[in-house]
N, C-alpha and C positions, 0 to 999 in steps of 0.2 A: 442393517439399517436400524438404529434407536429409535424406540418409540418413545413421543415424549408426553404426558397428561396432563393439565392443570389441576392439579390437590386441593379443596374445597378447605382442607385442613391445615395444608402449612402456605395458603394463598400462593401460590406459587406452580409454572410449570416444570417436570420436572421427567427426571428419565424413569419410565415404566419397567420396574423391576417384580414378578412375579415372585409369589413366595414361595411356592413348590412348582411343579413340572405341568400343572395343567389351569391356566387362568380362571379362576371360579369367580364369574359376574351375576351379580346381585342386580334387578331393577325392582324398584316398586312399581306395581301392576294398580288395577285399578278397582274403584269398591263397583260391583254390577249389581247397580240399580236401576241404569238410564243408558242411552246409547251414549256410545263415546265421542269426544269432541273436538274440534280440531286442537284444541291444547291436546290430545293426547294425542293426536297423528304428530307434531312437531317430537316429542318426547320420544315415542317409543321410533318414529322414522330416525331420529337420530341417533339413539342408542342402537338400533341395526347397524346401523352402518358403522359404532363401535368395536362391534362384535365381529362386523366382517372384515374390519381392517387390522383387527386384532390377528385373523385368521388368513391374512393376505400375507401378512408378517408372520408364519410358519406357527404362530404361537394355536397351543390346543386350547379351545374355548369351552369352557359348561357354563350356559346363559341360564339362569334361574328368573324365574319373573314369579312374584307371589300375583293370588286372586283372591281379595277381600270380597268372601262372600254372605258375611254375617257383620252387620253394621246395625247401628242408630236408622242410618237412611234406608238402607232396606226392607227395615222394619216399618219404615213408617212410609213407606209407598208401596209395600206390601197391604198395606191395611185400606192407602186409598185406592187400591186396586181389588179390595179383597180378594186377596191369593196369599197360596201358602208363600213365608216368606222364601223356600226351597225353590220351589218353583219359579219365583221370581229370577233369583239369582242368577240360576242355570239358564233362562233367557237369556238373562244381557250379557252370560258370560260367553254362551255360544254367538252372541251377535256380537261383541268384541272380536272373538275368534275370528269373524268375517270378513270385519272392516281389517282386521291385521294381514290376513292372508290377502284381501284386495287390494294392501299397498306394499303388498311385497315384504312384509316384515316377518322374515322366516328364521330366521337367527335364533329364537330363544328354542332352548332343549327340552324345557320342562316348565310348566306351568300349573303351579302346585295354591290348591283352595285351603285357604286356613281351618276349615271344621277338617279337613284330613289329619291335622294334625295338634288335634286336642289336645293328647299323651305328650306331646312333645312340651306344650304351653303350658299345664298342668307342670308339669316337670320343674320348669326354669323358676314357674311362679312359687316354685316348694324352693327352690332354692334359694331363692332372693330373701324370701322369709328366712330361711333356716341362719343365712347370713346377717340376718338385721338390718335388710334394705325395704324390706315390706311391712306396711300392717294394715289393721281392715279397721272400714268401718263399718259398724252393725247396719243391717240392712241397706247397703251402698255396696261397698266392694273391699278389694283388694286393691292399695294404690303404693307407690314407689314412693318411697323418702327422699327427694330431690337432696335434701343437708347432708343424707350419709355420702354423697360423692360428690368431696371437694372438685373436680377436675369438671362438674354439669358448666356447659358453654363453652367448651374448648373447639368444640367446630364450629356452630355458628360465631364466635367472638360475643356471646349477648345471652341475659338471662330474660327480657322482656317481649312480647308479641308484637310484632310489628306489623302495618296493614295488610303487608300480601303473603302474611304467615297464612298457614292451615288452620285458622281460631276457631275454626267448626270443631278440630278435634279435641279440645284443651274442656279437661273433664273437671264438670262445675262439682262444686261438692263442702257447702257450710262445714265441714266437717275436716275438710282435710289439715295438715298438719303445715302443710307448705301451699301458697299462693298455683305453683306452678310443678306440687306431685302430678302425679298423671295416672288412672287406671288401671291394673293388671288385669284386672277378673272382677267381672260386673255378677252381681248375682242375681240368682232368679225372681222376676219380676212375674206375675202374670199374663199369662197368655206370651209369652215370650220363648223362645228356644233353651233350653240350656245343658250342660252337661254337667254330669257326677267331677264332684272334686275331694278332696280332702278336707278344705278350708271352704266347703260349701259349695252347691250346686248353681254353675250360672255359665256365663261365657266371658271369652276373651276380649280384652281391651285391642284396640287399634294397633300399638305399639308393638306389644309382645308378640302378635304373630309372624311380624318378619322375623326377629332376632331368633324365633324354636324353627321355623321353617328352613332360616340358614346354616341354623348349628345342628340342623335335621343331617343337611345336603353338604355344607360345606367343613362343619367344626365350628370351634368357637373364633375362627381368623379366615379372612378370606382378603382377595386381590380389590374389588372392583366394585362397591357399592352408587349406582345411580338412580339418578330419580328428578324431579322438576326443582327447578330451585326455591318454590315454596314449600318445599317439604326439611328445609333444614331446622328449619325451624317451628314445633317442637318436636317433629317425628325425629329424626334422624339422630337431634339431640337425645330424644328418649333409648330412641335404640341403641347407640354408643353404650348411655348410662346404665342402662339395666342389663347389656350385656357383657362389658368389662368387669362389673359387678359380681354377674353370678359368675366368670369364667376367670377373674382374677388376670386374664392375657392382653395385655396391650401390645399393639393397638385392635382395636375390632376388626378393622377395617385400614388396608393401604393405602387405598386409594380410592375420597371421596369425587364424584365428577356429578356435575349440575346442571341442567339445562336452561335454560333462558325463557321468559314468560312468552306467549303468545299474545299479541295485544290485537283490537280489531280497529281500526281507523283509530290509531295511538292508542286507545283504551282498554284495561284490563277487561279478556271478555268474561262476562258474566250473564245469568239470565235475569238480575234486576236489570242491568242496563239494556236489557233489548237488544244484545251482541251478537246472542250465543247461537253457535252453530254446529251440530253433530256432524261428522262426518259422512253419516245415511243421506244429511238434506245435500249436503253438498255434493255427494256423488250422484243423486236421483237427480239433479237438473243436469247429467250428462257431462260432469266436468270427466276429464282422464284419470285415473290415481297415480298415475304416474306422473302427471302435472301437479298434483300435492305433493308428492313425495322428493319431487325436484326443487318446487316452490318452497318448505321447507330446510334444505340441502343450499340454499343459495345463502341463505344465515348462517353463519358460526352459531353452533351450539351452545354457546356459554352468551350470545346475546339475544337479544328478544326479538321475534319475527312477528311485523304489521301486516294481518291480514287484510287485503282488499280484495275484488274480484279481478281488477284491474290488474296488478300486480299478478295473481294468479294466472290471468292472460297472458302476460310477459314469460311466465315459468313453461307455460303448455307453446307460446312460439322458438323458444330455445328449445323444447324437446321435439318438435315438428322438425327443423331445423337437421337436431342430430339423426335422428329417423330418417330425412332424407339424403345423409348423407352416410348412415348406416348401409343404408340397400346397395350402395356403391360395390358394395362387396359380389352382387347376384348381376351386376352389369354383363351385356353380351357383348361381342367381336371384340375379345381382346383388349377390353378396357379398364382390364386389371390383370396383371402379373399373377401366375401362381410360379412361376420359375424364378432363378437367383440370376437373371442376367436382363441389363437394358433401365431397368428401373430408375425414375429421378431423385439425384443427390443423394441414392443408396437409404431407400425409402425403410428396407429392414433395419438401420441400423438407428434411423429416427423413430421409430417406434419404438424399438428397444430403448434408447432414450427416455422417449416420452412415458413407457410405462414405468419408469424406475422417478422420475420424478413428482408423477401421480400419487403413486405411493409414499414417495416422500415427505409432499403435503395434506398426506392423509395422517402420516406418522407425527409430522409439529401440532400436535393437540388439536385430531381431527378438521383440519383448517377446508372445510368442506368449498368452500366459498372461494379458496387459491386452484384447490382441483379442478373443480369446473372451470376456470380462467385458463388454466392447462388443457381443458379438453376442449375449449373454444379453440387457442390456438394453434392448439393440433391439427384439426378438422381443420383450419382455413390457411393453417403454411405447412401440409402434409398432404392433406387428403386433395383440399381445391385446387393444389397449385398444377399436379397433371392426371386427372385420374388415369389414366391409362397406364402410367410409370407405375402405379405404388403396387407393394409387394404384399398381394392378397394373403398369405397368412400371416403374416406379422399383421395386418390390419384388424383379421378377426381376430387376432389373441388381445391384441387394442380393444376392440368393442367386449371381449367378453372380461377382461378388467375391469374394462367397466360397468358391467354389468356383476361382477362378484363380488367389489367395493361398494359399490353406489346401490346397487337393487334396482337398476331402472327399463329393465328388460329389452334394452334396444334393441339385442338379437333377436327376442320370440315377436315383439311388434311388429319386426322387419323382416317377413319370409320372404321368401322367394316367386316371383309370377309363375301362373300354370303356364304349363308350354301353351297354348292358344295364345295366350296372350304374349309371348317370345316371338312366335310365329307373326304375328302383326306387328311386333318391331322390326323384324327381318324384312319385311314387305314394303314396311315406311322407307326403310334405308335403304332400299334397292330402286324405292320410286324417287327416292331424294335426289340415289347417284341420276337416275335418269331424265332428273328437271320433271317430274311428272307433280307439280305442284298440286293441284288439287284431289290427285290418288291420296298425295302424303295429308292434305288435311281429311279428308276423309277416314284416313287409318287414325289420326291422332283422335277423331272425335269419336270413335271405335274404343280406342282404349282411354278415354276418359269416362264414356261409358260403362266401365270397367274401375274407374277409381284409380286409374293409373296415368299420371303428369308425362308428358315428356320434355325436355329442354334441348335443344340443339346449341352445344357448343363448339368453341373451335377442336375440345379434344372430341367429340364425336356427341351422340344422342346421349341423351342420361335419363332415365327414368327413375320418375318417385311414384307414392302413395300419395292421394288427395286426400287429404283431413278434414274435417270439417270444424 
């Protein structure tokens, strides 16, 4: 099956061709200053599910995600918190780490802090210079010649800032030679961190530490460069530029891929506008992450998802939904197949279907939004039409597809009842056969006590989990 991407660089979707034997994806990770926010839950949920579909389709993955842990802003909320600025860091990097693993975004291999790789920075920034793309200004820095490379704006289409660029990064400087050079190496300022250089003691610019981090891990070329789509513009451009530059190898990069903004009731969230939302606050008033992680997944990647809470409600009752029809699998007296005879309309051979077109529209440029419409219709002309027909392992290799593409853990959500509570199904349905009407409400109100539904169908009882 072809996977196909949309390329950030030639506008265009197109067939995903790796350049060597093992996919090497690049994301930009995040600077840890502050908790993260749901614009990054949208980003890094989406690029999971890049990586797991990459890896659905046999292909081998090394997910690299860098950690900007020496910034402008850490420094200076290091200072209104007086704390070392190290200490800082390592906070929001390990509570990053948190919120990642509490939405199931387990995909990346290695996650690598830019002060790890100083020698590296140092290195490229000797290079640039050595080639005539760098020069310094006294007491400011080291900054890139935007003029020595004709080809600066070839991904984003544009050499100007536009409103929902990254302008926080675009480094001021009377000095500079070009409107729009940008920093290599900042030097030492007081009271500030810095390291030993050749070209003077200080630290690295914003730019340079992805381009040594990947040519650390990957060479000067790799498959897979992502990141939010406000970063094209100047990062990505910088990156490109400074790294064809010193490595003379085009292209840097195969394949750029983008994410789409996160907007809150239509508007870019921000914390002037009163928007802004961390993931911490949203998970501490009890929402599910797997309800975010769905709620984001129902957007195409490449367009922007409006958050509301409303809508998030919408995303946590389509995964209640699936949940209860996940447990279909743990149903008692034979109301689900594990053998190859008797089944309705040859229920193995609809999921084998179904999982091959999941992935399908996983593989047309991530089309997150088509699979879920798949896995609606699956569950309700597959699963609802008889449970008792369908063909209990073809169904869990169903859920755990979808649980290895998507990340949405419908299996471990959905265990199994203790026998105590099997045992009071078996009592209901034995007081059902025998018209013993109020034994059977009494068992149901037994295991609702219990956090467990029952529904009486024509194909027999079904039991779910009660949500709240």
């Amino acid at each position: 099956m072809t996977v196909r991407l949309h390329n950030t660089m030639t506008r265009t979707v197109e067939e995903f061709q790796p350049i060597g034997g093992i996919v090497k994806l690049f994301v930009c990770g995040p600077t840890v200053y502050d908790f993260s926010h749901l614009g990054h839950a949208k980003t890094y949920v989406q690029f999971d599910v890049l990586a797991r579909m990459l890896r659905a389709h046999n292909y081998e993955v090394t997910y690299l995600q860098n950690i900007t842990n020496i910034d402008d802003k850490i420094l200076v909320r290091a200072a209104e918190r007086d704390m070392d600025w190290m200490g800082l860091a390592d906070q929001f990097y390990d509570e990053y780490l948190t919120d990642m693993t509490v939405l199931n975004n387990t995909s990346v291999d290695r996650y690598a802090k830019a002060t790890d790789y100083i020698d590296d920075i140092v290195r490229q920034v000797t290079v640039l210079f050595d080639k005539g793309h760098a020069y310094e200004i006294p007491g400011d820095g080291i900054y890139f010649e935007i003029a020595t490379f004709p080809e600066y704006g070839k991904l984003s289409g544009r050499h100007d800032v536009e409103q929902n660029d990254a302008q926080s990064r675009i480094d001021d400087s009377p000095d500079k030679r070009g409107w729009n050079d940008f920093c290599l190496w900042k030097f030492s300022r007081a009271g500030e961190p810095s390291w030993d250089a050749p070209f003077g003691s200080g630290r690295p610019g914003w730019h340079i530490e992805d381009t040594a981090i990947t040519e650390h891990h990957f060479g000067p070329q790799y498959d897979i460069h992502g990141g939010a789509i406000d970063l094209i513009f100047p990062h990505h451009e910088a990156e490109l530029t400074q790294m064809e530059s010193a490595s003379g190898k085009v292209p840097f990069v195969k394949h750029w891929v983008h994410s789409g903004f996160l907007t809150v009731d239509g508007e870019k969230m921000s914390k002037s506008l009163g928007n802004f939302s961390t993931i911490r606050e949203i998970l501490d008033n009890g929402t599910d992450p797997m309800a975010i992680r769905l709620y984001m997944l129902q957007s195409h990647y490449r367009s922007p998802v409006n958050f509301t809470l409303e809508n998030l409600g919408a995303a946590k009752n389509r995964l209640d939904n699936w949940r209860s029809l996940a447990v279909l699998r743990h149903q008692l007296h034979d109301t689900i197949r594990a053998d190859s005879h008797g089944y309705l309309d040859d229920s193995e051979a609809s999921f084998a279907a179904a999982h091959q077109t999941l992935l399908g529209a996983l593989a047309d440029d991530l089309n997150t939004p088509e699979a879920l419409k798949l896995i609606d219709e699956t569950f309700s002309g597959i699963v609802l039409t008889d449970p008792r027909q369908l063909h209990q392992p073809s169904f869990v290799t169903y859920l755990e597809l979808i649980d290895d593409v998507l990340g949405l853990q419908l299996l471990k959500s959905t265990p199994d009842i203790d026998d105590e509570s099997k045992q009071l199904l078996i009592e209901r349905n034995r007081a059902r056969d025998e018209q013993q009407w109020d034994r059977s409400d009494e068992l149901r109100k037994d295991l609702e006590a219990r956090n467990i539904a029952v529904r009486d169908s024509i194909h027999g009882t079904i039991w779910s989990y009660i949500t709240s």
